[in-house]
C-alpha positions in Angstrom: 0.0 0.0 0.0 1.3 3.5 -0.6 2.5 5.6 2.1 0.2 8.6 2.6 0.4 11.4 5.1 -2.0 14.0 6.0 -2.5 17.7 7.7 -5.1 18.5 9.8 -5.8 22.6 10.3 -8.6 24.4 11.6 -10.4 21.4 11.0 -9.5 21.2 7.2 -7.6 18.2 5.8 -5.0 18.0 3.0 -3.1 14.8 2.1 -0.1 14.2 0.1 0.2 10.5 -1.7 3.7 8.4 -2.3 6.0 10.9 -4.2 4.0 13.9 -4.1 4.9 17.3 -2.1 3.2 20.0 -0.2 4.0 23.2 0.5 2.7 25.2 3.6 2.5 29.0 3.3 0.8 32.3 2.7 0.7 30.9 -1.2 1.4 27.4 -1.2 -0.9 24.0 -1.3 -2.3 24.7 2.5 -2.4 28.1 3.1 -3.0 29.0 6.2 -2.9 32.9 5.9 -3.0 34.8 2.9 -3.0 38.1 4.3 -0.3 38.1 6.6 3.1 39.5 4.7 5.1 38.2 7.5 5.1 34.8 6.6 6.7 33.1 4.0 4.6 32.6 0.6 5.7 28.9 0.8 7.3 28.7 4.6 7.6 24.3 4.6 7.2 21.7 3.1 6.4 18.0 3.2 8.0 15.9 0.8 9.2 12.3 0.5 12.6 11.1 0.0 12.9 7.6 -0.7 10.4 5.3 1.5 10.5 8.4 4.6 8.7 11.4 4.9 10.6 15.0 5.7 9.5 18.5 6.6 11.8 21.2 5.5 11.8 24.4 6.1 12.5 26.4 2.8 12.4 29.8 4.2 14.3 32.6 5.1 13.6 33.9 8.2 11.0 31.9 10.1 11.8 29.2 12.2 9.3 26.4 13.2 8.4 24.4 16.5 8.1 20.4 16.4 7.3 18.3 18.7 5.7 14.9 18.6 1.5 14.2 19.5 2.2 13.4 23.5 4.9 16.9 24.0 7.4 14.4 25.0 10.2 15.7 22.2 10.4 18.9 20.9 12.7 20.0 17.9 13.8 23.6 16.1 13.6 23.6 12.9 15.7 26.8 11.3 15.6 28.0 8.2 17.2 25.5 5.6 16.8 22.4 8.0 14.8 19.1 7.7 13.2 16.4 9.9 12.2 12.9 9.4 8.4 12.5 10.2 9.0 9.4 11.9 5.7 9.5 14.6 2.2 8.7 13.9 1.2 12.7 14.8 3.4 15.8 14.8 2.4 18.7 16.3 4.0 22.3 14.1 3.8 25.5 15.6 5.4 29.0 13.8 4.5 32.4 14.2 4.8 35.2 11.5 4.4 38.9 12.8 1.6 38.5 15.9 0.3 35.7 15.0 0.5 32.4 16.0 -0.3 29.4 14.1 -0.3 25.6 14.4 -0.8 22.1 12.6 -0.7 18.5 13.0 0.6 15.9 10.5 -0.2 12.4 10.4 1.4 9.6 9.1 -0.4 6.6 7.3 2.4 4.2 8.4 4.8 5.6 11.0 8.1 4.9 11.3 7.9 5.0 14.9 5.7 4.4 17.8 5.8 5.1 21.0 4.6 2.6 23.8 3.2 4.4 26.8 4.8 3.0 29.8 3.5 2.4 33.2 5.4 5.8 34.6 4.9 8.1 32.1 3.3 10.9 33.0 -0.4 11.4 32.0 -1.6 13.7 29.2 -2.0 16.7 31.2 0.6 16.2 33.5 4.1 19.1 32.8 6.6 17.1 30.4 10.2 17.7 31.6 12.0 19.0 34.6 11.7 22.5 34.5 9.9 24.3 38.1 8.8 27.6 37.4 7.7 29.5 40.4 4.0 30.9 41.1 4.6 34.1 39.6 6.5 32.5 36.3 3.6 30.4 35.7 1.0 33.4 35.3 3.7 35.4 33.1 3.6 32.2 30.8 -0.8 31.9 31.4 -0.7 35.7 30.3 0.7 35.6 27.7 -0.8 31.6 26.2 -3.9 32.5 27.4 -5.1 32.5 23.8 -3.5 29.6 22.6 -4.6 27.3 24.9 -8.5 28.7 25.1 -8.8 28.0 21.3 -9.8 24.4 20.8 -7.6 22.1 17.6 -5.5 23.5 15.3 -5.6 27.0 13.6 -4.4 30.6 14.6 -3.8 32.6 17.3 -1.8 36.1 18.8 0.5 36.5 21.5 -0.7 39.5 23.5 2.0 42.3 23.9 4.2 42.4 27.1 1.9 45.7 28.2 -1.4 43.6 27.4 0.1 40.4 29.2 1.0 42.7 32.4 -2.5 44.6 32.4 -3.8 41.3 32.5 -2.3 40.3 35.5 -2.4 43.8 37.3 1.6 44.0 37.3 4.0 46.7 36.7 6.2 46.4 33.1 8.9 46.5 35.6 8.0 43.7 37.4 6.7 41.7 34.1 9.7 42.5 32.3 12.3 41.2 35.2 9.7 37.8 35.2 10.1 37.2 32.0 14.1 37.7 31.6 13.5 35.0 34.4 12.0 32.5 32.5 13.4 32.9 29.6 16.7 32.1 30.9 15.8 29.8 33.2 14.8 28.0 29.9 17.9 28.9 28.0 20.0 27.5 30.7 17.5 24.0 29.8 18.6 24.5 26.5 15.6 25.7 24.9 16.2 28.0 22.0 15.0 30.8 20.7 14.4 33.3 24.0 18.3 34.8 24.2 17.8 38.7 23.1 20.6 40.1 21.7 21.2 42.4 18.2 18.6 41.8 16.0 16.0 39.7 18.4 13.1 41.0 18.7 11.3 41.0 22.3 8.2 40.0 20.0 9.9 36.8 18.8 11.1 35.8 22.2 7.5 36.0 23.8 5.7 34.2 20.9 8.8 31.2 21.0 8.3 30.8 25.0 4.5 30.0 24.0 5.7 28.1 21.8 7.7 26.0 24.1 5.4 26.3 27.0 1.9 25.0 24.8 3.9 22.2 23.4 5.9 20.7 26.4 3.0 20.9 28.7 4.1 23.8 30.5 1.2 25.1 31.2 -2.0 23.5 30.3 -5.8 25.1 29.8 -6.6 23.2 32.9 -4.2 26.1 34.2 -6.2 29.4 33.4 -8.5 29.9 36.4 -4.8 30.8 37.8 -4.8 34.0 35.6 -8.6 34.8 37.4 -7.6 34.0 40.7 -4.6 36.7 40.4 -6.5 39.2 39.5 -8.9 38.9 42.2 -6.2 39.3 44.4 -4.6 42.1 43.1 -8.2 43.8 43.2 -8.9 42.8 46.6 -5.3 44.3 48.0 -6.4 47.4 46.2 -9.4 47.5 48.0 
């Protein structure tokens, strides 16, 4: 039988068949956004080289999230670079400008599975060793807050760092020393993407640690009465 392999976004389906190719873009076989000029006309692509399927990223400036269906491993995939897609889902995530998108892929015939052992952790449950403190959890809710409220695959922003701090009733000051926190807590972890520096954008570093944070489990939806809670605090030592 001949190896197929489909993506699923905002609940629309597209399938490539045994030595075909398609392109992911602003103008390209899936196109998830034709009216944002931040993102590449044709951004990846899914294409098969001998029996295994690859996505490559033929851009120039965008860089993409990977991870596989249970958040377990997590890949960067730069401009110019490949993976195999060896699992039976893969979970994409890229954003262009403010917006944030996402897709899954699916393979017909996997070239790997992963068995589910007695002490892994369950679905919901944080993958990975990183602790963030109280505090470093809301800055991360704040700002994934509409991520993880929109249900499947699809589109989303990632609120500015003035929107995220109104939202929990902080200071910039305070929110901007939080997030420095975090983000090198995580660079430390190795997680790429949230080092500033010449020509990194603070815009880019928020929309990567959402990124990061949605995938691996880092915070979950189940964690957004949090966000609530804080505010009702900060109102009530107002009072």
């Amino acid at each position: 039988m001949a190896s197929t392999i489909s993506v699923e976004f905002c609940g629309e389906w597209y399938r490539a068949e045994e030595g075909e190719e398609l392109t992911i873009g602003r103008e390209a076989d899936l196109t998830v956004d034709e009216d944002n000029p931040f993102l590449h006309r044709r951004f990846l692509t899914i294409v098969q080289v001998e029996s295994m399927w690859w996505l490559a990223n033929i851009g120039s400036r965008l860089s993409a999230t990977i991870t596989d269906g249970s958040g377990s491993m997590q890949a960067w995939l730069a401009p110019g670079a490949r993976i195999p897609l060896v699992f039976d889902e893969t979970k994409v995530v890229f954003t262009a400008g403010p917006t944030t998108y996402d897709f899954s892929v699916h393979a017909e015939s996997p070239e790997f599975a992963r068995t589910a052992g007695p002490d892994d952790p369950a679905g919901e449950t944080t993958v990975g060793s990183v602790q963030l403190t109280p505090s470093q959890k809301l800055l991360v809710l704040a700002l994934a807050e509409g991520m993880l409220t929109r249900e499947g695959s699809g589109m989303s922003s990632v609120p500015t760092s003035a929107q995220a701090s109104q939202r929990l009733g902080w200071q910039m000051t305070k929110f901007n020393r939080k997030l420095d926190n975090v983000c090198d807590k995580l660079d430390r972890l190795g997680v790429r993407g949230l080092r500033g520096g010449p020509g990194k954008l603070a815009s880019n570093r928020r929309a990567r640690l959402v990124e990061h944070a949605v995938f691996s489990r880092l915070v979950t939806s189940e964690d957004l009465p949090l966000l609530d809670q804080a505010q009702e605090e900060v109102g009530q030592e107002e009072d």
